[in-house]
C-alpha positions as CSV (number, residue, x, y, z in Angstrom):
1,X,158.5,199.9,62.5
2,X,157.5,202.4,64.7
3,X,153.9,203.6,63.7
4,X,153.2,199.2,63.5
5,X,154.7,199.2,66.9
6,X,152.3,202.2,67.8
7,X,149.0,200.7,66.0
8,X,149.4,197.4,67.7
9,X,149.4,199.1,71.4
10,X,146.4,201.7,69.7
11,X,144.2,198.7,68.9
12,X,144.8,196.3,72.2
13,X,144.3,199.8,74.5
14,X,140.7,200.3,72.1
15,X,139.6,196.9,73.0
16,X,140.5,197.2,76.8
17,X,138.7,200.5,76.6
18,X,135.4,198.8,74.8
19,X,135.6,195.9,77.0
20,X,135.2,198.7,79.4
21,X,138.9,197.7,81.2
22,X,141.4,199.8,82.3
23,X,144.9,199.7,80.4
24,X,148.1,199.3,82.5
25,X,151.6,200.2,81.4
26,X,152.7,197.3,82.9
27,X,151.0,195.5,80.7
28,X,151.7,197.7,77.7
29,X,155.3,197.2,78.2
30,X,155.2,193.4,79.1
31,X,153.2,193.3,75.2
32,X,156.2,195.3,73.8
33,X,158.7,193.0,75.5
34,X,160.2,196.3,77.5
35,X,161.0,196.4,81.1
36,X,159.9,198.5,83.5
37,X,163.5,199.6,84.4
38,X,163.9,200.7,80.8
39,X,160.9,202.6,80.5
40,X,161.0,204.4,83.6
41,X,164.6,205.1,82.7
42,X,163.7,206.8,79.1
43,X,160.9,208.8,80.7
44,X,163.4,210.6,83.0
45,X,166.5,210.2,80.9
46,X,168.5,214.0,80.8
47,X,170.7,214.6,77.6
48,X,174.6,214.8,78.7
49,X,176.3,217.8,78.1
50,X,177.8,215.7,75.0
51,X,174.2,215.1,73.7
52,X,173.8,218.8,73.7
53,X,176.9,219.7,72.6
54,X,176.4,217.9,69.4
55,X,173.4,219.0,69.0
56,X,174.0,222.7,68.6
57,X,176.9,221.8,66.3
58,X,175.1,220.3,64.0
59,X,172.2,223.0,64.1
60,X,175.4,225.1,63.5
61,X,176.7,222.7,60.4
62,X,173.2,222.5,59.1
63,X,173.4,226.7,59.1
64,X,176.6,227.1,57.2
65,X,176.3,224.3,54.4
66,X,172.6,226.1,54.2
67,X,174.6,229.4,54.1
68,X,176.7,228.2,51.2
69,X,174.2,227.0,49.0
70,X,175.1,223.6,50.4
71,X,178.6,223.9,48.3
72,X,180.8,223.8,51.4
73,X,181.9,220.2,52.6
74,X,183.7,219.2,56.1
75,X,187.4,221.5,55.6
76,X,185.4,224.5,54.5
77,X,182.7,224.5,57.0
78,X,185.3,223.5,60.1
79,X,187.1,226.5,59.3
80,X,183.9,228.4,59.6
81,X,183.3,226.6,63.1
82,X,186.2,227.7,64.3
83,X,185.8,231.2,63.3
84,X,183.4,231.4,65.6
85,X,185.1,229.8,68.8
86,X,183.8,226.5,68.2
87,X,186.8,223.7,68.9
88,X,186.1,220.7,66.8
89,X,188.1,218.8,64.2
90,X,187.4,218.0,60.5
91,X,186.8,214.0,61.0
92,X,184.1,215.4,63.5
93,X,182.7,217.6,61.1
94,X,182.7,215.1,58.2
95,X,180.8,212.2,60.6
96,X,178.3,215.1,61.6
97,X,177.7,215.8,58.1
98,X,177.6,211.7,57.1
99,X,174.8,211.3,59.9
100,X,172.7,214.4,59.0
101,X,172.8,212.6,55.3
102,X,174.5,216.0,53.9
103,X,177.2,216.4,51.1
104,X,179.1,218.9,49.4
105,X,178.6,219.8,46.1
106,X,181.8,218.1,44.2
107,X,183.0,219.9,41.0
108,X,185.2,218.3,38.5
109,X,188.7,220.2,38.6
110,X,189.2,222.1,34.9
111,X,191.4,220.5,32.6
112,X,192.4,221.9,29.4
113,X,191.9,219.8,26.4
């Protein structure tokens, strides 16, 4: 949706710029149906310190199940997390992982036959 979203404003500012017109945001953003407000909110938005936060987690979750050879699953790697200071539970751990579209490797348990 985004690169139709981004061809649309490329061809309207390629005719205002044969026409020989100039292109206004304003008008840009009244064609995407986005208000001023909103835009000049996004262009200065600053990431909260949650934003950060769980954004180095998950560089951090994204180095351990690396580290494992993507074997270890939410328990395993919030042990590892808090090995190393970090405080965060396992249901944190487990949505981080669900978002980032990572699993553990499951293995059947051994039964005799």
């Amino acid at each position: 949706m985004t690169e139709a979203i981004y061809l649309q404003v490329s061809e309207k500012t390629e005719a205002a710029r044969k026409a020989g017109r100039r292109v206004s945001v304003s008008g840009m953003l009244k064609f995407l149906g986005v208000s001023r407000s909103g835009y000049q909110e996004w262009l200065h938005h600053v990431p909260s310190d949650t934003e950060k936060r769980r954004k180095t987690v998950k560089a951090k979750i994204q180095d351990i199940y690396d580290a494992s050879r993507q074997n270890y699953g939410a328990p395993k790697i919030t042990v590892e997390l808090r090995k190393t200071g970090e405080v965060i539970s396992e249901r944190t751990v487990g949505t981080y992982m669900r978002q980032m579209g990572i699993r553990a490797q499951w293995s059947k348990p051994w039964t005799i036959k």
